[in-house]
N, C-alpha and C positions, 0 to 999 in steps of 0.2 A: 656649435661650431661645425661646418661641414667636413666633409672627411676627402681631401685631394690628394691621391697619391703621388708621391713624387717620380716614378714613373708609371707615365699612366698607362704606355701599352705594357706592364710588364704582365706576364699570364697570372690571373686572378688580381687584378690590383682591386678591383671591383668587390671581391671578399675579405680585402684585406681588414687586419685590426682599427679600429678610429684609435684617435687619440683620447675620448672621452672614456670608449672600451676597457684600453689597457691601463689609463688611471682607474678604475674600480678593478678590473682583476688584479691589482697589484694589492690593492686593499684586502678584497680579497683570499688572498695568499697568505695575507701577513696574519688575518684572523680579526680584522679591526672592523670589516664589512660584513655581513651575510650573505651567503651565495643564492642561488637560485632553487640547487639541486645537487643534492648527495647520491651516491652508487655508494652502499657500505659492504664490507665482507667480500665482495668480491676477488678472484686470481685476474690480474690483468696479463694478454698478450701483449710483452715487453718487445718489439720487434728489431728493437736497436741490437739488443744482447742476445737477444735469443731466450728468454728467457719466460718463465712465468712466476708473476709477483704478487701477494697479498697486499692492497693495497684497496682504498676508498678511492675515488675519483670527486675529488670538487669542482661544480660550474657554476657558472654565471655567467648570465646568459645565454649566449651563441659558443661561451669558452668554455675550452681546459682551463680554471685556476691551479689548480695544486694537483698532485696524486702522492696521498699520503699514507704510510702503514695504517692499520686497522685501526679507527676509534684514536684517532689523533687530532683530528679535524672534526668539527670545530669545536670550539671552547665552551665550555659547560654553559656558559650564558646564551648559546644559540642550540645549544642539544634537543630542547626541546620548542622550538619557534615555529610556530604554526604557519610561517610565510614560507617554511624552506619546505619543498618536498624531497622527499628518500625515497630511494627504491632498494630493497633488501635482494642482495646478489648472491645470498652463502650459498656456495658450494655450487654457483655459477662462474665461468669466467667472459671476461670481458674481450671484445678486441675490435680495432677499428672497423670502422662501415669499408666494406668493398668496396673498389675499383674495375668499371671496361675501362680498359683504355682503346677501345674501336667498337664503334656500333653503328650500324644504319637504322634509325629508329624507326622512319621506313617503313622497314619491313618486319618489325611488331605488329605493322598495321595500324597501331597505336598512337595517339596523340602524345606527347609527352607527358601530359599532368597524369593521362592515364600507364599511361609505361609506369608513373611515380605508384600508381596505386598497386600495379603485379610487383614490382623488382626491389620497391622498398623492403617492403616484408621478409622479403626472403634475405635481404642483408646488403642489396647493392645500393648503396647511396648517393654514388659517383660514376657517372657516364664519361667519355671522349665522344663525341658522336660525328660523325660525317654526314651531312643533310644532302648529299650528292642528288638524292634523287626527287627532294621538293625543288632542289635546285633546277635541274630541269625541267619542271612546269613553272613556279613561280619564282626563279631568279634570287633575288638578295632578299628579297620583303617575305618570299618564304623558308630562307634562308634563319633568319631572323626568328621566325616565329618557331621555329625548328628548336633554338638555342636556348628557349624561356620559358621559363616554367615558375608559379608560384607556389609549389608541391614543394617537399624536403626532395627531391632529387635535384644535386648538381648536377649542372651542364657543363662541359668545356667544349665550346668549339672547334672541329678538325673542318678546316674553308677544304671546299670544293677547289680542284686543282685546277679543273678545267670543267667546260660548260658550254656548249655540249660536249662529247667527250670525241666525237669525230667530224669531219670537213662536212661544208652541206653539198658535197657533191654524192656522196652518200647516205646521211640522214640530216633530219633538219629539228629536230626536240620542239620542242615549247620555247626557249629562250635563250638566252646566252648572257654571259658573264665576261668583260673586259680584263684584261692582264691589270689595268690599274685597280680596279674595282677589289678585285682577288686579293693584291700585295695591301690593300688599304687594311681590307675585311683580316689580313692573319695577324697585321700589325695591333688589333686591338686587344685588348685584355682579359675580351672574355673567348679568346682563341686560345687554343694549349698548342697545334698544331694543323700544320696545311695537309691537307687530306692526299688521300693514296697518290702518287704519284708514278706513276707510267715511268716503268725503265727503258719505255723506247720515246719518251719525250725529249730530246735533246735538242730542240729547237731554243732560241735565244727567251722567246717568252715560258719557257719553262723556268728555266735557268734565272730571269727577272722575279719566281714567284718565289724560288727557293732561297734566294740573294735576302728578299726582301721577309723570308721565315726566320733566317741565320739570324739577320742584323736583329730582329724583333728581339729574340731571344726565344723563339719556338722549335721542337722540333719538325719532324717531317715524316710522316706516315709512308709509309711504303709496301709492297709486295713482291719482294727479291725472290720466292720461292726454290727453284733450282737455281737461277745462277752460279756461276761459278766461274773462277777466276776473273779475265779481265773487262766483261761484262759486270761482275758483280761491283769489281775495285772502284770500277766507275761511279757504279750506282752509289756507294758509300760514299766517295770523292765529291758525288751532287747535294749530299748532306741527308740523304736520305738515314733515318736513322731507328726507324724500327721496321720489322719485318711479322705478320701476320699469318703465313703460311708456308714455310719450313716447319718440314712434320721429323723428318729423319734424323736420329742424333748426330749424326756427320754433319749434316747441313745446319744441324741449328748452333752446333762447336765451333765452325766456320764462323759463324754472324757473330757468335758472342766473342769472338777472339776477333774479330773486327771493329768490335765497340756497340754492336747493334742490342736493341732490346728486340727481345723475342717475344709476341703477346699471343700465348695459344689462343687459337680459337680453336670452338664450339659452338657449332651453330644451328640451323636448320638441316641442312644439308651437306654436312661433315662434322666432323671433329678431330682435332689434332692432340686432343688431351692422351691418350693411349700410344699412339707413336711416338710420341716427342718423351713422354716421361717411361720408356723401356728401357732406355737406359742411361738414366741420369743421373748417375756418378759421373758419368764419365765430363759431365758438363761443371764438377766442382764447384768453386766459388763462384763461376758464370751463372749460376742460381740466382744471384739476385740483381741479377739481367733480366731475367724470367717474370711476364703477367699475364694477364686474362683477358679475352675478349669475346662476344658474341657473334659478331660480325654480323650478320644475315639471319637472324630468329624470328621466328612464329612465334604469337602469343600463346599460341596452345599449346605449343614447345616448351617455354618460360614457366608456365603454369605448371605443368606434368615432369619438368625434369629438373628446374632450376638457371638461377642467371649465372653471376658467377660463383655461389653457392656448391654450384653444380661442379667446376674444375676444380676446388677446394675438395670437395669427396672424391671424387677421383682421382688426383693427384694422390691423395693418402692413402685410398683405396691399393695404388701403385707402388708405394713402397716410402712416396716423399714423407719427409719428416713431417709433423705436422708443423710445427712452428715454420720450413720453408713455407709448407703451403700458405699459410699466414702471412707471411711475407709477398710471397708472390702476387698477392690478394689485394695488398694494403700497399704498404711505405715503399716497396720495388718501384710501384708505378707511381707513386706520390713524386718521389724521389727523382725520377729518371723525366718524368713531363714538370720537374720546379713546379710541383702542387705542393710539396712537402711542408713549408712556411704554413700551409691551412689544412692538409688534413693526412692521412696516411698511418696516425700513430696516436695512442694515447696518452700523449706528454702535455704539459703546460704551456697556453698559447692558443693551441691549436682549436680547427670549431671542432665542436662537441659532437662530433657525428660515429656512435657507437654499437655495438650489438652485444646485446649477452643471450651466451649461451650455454644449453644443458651440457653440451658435449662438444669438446672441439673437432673432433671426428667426423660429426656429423655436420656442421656448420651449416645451422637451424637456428637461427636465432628466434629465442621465446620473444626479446625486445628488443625494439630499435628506436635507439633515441637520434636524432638528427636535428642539429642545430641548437644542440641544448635542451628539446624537447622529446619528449615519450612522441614517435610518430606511429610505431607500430605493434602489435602484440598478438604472441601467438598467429604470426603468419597473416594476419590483418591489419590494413591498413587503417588509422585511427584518424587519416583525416579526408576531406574531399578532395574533388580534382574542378576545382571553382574556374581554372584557365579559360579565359576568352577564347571562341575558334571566329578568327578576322573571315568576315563576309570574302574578301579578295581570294579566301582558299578555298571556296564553297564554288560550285559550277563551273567546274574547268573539263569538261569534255563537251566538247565541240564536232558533232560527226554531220560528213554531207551525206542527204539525201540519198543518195548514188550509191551508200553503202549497205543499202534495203532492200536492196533488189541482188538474189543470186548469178546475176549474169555476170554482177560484177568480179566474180572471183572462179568465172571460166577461165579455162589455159586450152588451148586449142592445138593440136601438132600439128605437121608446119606439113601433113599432107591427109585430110580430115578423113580419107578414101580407107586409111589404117586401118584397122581394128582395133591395135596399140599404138605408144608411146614410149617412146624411150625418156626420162625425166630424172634431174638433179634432186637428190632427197637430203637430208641432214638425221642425224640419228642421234637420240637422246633419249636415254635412258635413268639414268639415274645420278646425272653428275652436271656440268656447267658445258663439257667438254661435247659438241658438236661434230660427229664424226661426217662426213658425205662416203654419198654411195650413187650410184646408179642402179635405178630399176623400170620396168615395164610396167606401165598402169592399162588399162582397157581404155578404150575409147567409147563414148556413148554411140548405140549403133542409130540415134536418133537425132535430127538436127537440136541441135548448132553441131553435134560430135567435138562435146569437150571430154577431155581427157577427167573420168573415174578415180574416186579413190579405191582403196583393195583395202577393207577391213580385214579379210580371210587372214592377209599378211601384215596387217599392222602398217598400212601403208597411208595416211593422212593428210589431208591438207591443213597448211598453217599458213594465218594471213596476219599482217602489221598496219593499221590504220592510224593515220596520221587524225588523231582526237586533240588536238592542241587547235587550229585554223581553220578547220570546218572544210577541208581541201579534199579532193579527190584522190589523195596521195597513198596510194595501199602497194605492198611488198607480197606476193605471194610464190608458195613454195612448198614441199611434202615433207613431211617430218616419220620417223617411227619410234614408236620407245610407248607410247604413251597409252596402245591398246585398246581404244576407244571402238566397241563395235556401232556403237550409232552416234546420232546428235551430236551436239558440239560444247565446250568450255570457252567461256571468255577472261582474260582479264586487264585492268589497266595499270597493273603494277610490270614495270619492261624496263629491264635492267639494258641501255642506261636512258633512255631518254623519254619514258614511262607514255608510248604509244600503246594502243589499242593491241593486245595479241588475241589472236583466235583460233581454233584447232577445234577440225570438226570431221565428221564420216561422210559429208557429201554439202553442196554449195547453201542445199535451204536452210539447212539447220546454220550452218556459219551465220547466214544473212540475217535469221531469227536470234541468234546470239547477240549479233550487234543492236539490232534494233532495240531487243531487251536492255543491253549494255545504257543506249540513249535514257532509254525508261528508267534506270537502276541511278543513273548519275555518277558510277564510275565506281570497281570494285571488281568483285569475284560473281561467276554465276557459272549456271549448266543447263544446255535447255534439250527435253527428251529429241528420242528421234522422230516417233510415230507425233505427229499433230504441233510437234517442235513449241510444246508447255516447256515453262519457266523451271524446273525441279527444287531449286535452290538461289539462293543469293548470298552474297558479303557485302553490304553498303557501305563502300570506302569513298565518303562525300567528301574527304578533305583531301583536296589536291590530286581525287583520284586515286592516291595509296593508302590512305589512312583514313579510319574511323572516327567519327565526335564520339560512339555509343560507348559504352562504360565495357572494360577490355572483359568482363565475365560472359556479354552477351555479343561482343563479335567473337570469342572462345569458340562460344556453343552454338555459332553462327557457320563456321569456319570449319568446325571437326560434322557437324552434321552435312555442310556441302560437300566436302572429301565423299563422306560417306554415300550419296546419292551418287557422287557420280563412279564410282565402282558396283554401287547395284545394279544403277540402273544405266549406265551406260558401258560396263563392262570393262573399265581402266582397268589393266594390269601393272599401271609403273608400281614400283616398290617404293617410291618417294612419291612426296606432294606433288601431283602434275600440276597446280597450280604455280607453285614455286617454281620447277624446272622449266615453264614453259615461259616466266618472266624472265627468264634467262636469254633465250633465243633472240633476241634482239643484240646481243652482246657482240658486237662486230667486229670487236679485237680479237676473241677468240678463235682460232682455229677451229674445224677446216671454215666452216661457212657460219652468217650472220645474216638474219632480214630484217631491214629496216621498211618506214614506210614508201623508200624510195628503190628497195627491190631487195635481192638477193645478191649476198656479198662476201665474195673472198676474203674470207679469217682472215684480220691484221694487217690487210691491204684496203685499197681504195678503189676497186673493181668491182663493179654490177653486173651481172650475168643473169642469163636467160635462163629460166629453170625446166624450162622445155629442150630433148638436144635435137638437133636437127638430124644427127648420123646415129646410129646405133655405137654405144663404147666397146670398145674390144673385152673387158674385163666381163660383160654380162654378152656374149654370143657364143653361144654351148653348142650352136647350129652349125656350126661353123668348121671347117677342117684347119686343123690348128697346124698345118704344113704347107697351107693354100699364105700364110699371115704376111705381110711385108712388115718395113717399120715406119711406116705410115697409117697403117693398123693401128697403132701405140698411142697414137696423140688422142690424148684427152679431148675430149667436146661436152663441154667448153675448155676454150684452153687454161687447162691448169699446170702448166707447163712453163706459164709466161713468172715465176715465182724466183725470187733471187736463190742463187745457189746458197747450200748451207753449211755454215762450218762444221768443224769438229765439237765445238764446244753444244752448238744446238742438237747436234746428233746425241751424245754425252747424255743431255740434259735431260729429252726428249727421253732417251729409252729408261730413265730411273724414277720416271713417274709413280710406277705404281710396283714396284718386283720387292716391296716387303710384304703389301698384303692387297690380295686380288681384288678382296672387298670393298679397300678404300675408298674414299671416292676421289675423283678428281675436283681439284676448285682452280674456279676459274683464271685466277690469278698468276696458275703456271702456264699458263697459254699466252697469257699475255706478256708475258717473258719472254716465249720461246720467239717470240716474232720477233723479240730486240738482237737476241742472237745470230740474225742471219748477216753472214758478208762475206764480199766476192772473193772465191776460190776457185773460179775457173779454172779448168784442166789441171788442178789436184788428184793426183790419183792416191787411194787407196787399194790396199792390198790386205786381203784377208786372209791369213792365215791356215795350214791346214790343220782341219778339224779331226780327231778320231771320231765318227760316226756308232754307234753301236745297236745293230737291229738283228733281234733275236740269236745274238751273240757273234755275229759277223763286224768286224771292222771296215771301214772305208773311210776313204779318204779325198776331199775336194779343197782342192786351191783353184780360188775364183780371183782375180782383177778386174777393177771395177773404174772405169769413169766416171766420177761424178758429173764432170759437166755430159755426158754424152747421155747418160741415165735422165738429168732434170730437162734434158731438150728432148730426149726421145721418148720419154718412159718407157726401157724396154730391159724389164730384168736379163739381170745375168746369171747364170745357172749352172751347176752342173749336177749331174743326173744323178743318184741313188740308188738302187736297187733296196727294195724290203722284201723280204720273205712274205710268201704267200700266209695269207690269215688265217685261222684255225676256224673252223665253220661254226655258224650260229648251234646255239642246241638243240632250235626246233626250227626244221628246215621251213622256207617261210612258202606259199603257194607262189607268188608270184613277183615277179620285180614289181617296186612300186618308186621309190626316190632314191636319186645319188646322195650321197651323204659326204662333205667335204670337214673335214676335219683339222685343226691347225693354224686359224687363220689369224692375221696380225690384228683385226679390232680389238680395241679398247677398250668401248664399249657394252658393260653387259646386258646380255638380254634375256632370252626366259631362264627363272632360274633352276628349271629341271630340263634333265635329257630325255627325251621320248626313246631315245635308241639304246637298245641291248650293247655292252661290250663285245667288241670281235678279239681284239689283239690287243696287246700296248707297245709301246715304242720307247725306248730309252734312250735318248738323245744326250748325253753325257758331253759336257762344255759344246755344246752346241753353239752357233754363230748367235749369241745374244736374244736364249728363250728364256723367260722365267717359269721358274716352278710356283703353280698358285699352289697357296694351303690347303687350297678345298676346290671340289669341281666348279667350273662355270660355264654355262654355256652360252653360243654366240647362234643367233638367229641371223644367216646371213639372207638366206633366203627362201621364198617357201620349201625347194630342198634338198636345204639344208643345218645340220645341227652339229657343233663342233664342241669340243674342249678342251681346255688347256691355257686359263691365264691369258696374260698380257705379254704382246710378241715385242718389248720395249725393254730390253735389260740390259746387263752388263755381259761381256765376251766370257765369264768365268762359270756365270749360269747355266745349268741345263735344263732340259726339259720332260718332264714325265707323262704322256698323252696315252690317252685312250681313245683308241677311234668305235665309232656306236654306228652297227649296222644297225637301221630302221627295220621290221618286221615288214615283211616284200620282197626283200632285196637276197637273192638265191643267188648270188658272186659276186666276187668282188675282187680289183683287180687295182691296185697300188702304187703312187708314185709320188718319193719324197727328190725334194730340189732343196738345194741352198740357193741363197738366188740372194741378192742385194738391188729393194725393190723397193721407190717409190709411192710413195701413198700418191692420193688426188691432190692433195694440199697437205704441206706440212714440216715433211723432212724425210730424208731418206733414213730407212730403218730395218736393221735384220730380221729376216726372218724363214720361218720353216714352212714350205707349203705342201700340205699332204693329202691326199685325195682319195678315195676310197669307194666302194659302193657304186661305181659304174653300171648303170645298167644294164647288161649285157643277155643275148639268151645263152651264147655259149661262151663259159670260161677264158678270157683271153687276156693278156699282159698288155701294157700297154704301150706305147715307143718311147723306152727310155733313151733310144737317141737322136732324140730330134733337137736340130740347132736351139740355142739359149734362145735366140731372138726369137724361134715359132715357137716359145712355149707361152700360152695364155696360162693370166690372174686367175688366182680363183675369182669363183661367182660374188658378186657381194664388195670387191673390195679389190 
């Protein structure tokens, strides 16, 4: 008899019991049938009660039949039947197979049968996964092949919400995906939920996808991160109903007393397991609101640290009970995504998908049975990864000719006679979060005279090729963070619309990357700078992201190319530049995005020219800063043209990062912060007076501010400071050699040592919204300069503790702290303290603490 569910999109109808099933488990049960397979002596995790129970577990099959006291089951005429196999559990306990409930498989790099071979073992039996980024090269058919696996790994489908994820007046992906196509794909049963959803989506065809998730009976993925208040209410109101990246216990109290599930993530490139569980009492019975996710993982991440295994130790590590963590792991997420009818728990009914282990503590399981069967032991997977890889996802990079030749990724300034350039950079470091800057690159003093990169200062070019159509369609633009003194990195994994990213010391090597990239058929590589050799490779043939090869040898594929290119090409990021550099493409993110159709203002719909035509007022040190109009002010390009920003983005914006400096950012509160903007023109705020306190002086400034007059002018408002002269280096230095700016509002970290000795410190006591980091940081704004002191993004109650670092040269120095309510390039307006120090000077001199707000220039950098 077949097995038709009577609703067939309900989620998992497709798993559901037959009728032929539950007549023998019933048998079964009663003791009148044989089962399959005994677990004896085992302590099972009861996760209903909370409890831990001596108990056998009887299957058949794919099922839970019974879980009975010790040696209850079965009856002496089957004790010893050589058809049923036992597995002897004393003084192991038992508990269900784990739950992601969010993962981009993605970016395991990994095929699915192969994810089954890493993540089985370690205890995850059950994925959510969002295919968002096969979606974008091959549409539904890779979509599909994303969701299926004949490994013991379940799949539940989260549908891509959108496809591509921005207009094609700024990128153009590989494919696209219809509104109806979407609401069909979430209505099916082997969907659990419609994938991440954009809080700034409020178009009618959002609203169609989410209409049509409700009615299914699915939930709705989401990344509410800060929000707060009636941005958030919203978001909740659209049915959005879990949340991935709320790290801070206020914000994640917030979501759970809204109804939201919370799924930490842990991923490549963050983790929220340590912030979110600091203090999680205070979260109560909202616990089992609480689960896990990977989000964005490395295989060689998975492998070395664990899947969800991994927030299971941690979490206990933290103080969680363990039976929560158990919970959190299993039946939270079974429960909260209606999986719970098939797995989540070890009661009767359900499939037989289990782990025993030495120690709950550890949550290591020695075995893992799935679907009724022994699949794993001792951390090995016990069966193949036999899955078909469809021809249709093999050979999807497509590069023109035209991208072989270095000329193609000259940039020219707009008067060749130069020396320099003035040019639009992006700065990425170690996080999702894209900062712009402006800086001076050299000009070749040789024709064509294109504009130079500056490895001295970590100043790079990065190029976006359009590998889907075979079109001439390339984005280029300068990046820093990633330290490269020669040759170039390529890769085809590019969050979101998985084009060509490239990052190189100069145009040949880029050109020799790609070519190689053609060669390689799509993946990770490095090619030197001298003779631009191949150093390394990652063969990601399927769809571009993802390997066929067995996930041991793209591992050791993966951690040997990292390693080549900080030998041999001198990367200093602290994170995988591979990882951070598939990031750049992310165009919702604030400040800037490039796509293969150019360079693009964070979370708008604007291309700009990454060459400026005028010099910016923020980087002219040359300059008499009393000569300035406010015409001087305007951005080039104009960054300027930005809606004004509420209160609530301001809010939002500055509590990024003021628990711990180290954090990282992810990308998904950026993409928030853009839903947050609406018009407040000529709203005024009023700042408050601040007690000041420098080297035990008080002072006192009340600044008002226009916002609208600030986002059309960008022209800080200030009022002047006075600090006490600095107490001299210890070893007078011979000669002036670099200014040294200290204080500055980026976000972004970069080397993580100070080259400069201590002069002074500065005690900033409730300052205009500084935060205190835990530990030093410092900001390379520019060659020099070297600053410290956290992120200039907090709350008004904060203050700030700063050390300014005279560099060895520098024989005076001469001092000036401003309050100032200032403008970034893009983004939001945000307090901060601008402090300046190390002037180079030959004689001792103060500097004009009274010169009008509007003459006083940005620091360098920013």
């Amino acid at each position: 008899m077949s097995h038709t569910p009577v609703v067939p999109n309900a989620t998992g109808a497709h798993l559901t019991i037959t009728a032929e099933e539950l007549f023998e488990l019933r048998h079964v049960a009663r003791g009148t049938k044989r089962p399959t397979l005994i677990i004896r002596h085992g302590s099972i995790v009861a996760v209903h009660t909370g409890e831990i129970l001596q108990r056998d577990i009887i299957i058949n099959g794919r099922h839970i039949a019974a879980v009975t006291p010790w040696d209850y089951f079965p009856t002496s005429k089957y004790a010893s039947d050589p058809h049923i196999e036992e597995v002897d559990a004393t003084g192991k306990y038992i508990s269900p197979g784990f739950i992601d409930t969010h993962i981009h498989i993605e970016y395991t790099k990994l095929v699915p049968g192969e994810l089954a071979r890493l993540s089985v073992p370690r205890g995850t039996t059950t994925v959510l996964a969002d295919a968002n980024c096969i979606a974008n090269v091959l549409g539904g058919r890779g979509m599909d092949f994303m969701g299926t696996t004949s490994t013991p790994l379940r799949i539940f489908r989260q549908v891509s919400h959108k496809v591509p994820m921005s207009g094609p007046n700024i990128e153009l992906g590989g494919t696209s995906l219809s509104t109806s196509e979407i609401c069909h794909r979430v209505s099916a049963c082997e969907a659990a939920t419609l994938g991440e959803s954009n809080p700034f989506s409020l178009d009618m065809a959002s609203a169609q996808k989410q209409a049509a998730a409700l009615q299914a009976g699915k939930r709705i993925t989401g990344h509410s991160a800060l929000l707060v208040n009636e941005p958030l209410w919203a978001y909740c109101a659209g049915g959005i109903g879990d949340d991935h990246n709320a790290h801070r216990p206020d914000d994640v109290i917030e979501r759970l007393r809204l109804g939201m599930m919370l799924t930490v993530m842990s991923g490549s490139m963050n983790s929220n397991i340590e912030p979110v569980f600091s203090n999680f009492a205070l979260y109560k019975d909202g616990l089992r609101f609480i689960s896990f996710c990977a989000d964005d993982k490395y295989c060689e991440d998975l492998d070395t640290t664990g899947h969800v295994d991994l927030h299971v130790r941690r979490a206990v590590e933290l103080g969680v009970p363990v039976l929560e963590a158990y919970k959190m792991a299993t039946i939270n997420a079974a429960s909260y995504y209606r999986l719970d009818h098939l797995i989540g728990s070890v009661t009767p009914g359900k499939l037989a998908d289990l782990l025993i282990l030495d120690r709950l503590e550890d949550a290591r399981p020695s075995l893992v049975i799935g679907n009724g069967s022994i699949v794993a032991k001792d951390n090995k997977a016990l069966f193949t990864n036999s899955d078909i890889v469809p021809d249709f996802t093999l050979n999807t990079i497509h590069l023109n000719e035209c991208h072989f030749d270095k000329a193609s990724y000259h940039l020219y300034p707009s008067d060749r006679s130069n020396p320099k350039a003035w040019v639009q950079c992006v700065e990425m470091y170690d996080g999702y979060f894209k900062r712009a800057f402006h800086y001076q690159l050299p000009v070749s003093p040789e024709e064509p005279h294109n504009i130079l990169c500056d490895t001295d200062h970590d100043v790079l070019k990065v190029v976006i090729i359009d590998r889907h159509h075979g079109t001439a369609n390339r984005g280029i633009a300068f990046v820093r963070g990633f330290g490269l003194k020669r040759g170039a990195i390529a890769t085809t994994t590019n969050c979101e619309n998985q084009n060509l990213v490239v990052i190189g010391a100069d145009d040949e090597s880029i050109a020799a990357a790609v070519l190689a990239m053609q060669l390689l058929g799509g993946g990770m590589l490095a090619v030197s700078g001298q003779g631009h050799q191949v150093l390394g490779t990652v063969k990601l043939d399927v769809a571009g992201c993802m390997s066929s090869a067995p996930w041991e040898e793209v591992r050791d594929q993966s951690l040997r190319l990292e390693e080549l290119v900080r030998e041999n090409l001198g990367c200093t990021m602290e994170q995988n530049p591979f990882l951070i550099a598939s990031f750049v493409g992310l165009v919702a993110v604030p400040d800037l995005g490039l796509t293969e159709l150019g360079l693009v203002v964070g979370g708008g719909e604007t291309l700009m020219n990454p060459v400026l035509e005028t010099e910016p007022l923020q980087n002219q040190p040359n300059l008499d800063p009393t000569q300035r109009t406010a015409s001087d002010y305007q951005a080039t390009p104009d960054f300027t043209s930005v809606s004004n920003v509420s209160d609530v983005f301001i809010t939002a914006f500055r509590r990024i990062q003021i628990q711990n400096v180290k954090m990282r950012l992810n990308l998904r509160v950026f993409l928030l912060l853009v839903a947050l903007a609406s018009p407040i023109a000529g709203q005024r705020r009023r700042i408050q007076p601040q007690p000041v306190m420098v080297d035990g002086a008080v002072n006192e400034a009340d600044v008002e501010v226009s916002e609208e007059a600030m986002i059309e002018s960008v022209i800080p408002s200030s009022a002047p400071v006075t600090i006490a002269a600095p107490r001299p280096l210890a070893t007078a230095p011979a000669k002036p050699i670099l200014p040294i700016t200290a204080l500055l509002y980026s976000s972004s970290p970069g080397p993580k040592e100070c080259r400069g000795t201590p002069v002074f410190s500065l005690n900033l006591p409730k300052g205009p919204g500084v935060a205190t980091p835990k530990g030093p940081t410092c900001y390379n704004v520019t060659a020099a300069s070297q600053a410290e002191c956290g992120t200039f993004m907090a709350n008004m109650e904060d203050g700030c503790q700063a050390r300014v670092f005279g560099e060895l040269g520098c024989q005076s120095f001469t001092n000036l702290a401003v309050f100032m309510e200032e403008l970034r390039p893009v983004g939001g307006i945000i307090r901060s303290i601008e402090v300046t120090c190390g002037i180079q000077s030959t004689q001792p001199a103060p500097l004009n603490l009274n010169l009008p707000a509007a003459k006083k220039k940005k620091p360098a950098g920013g």
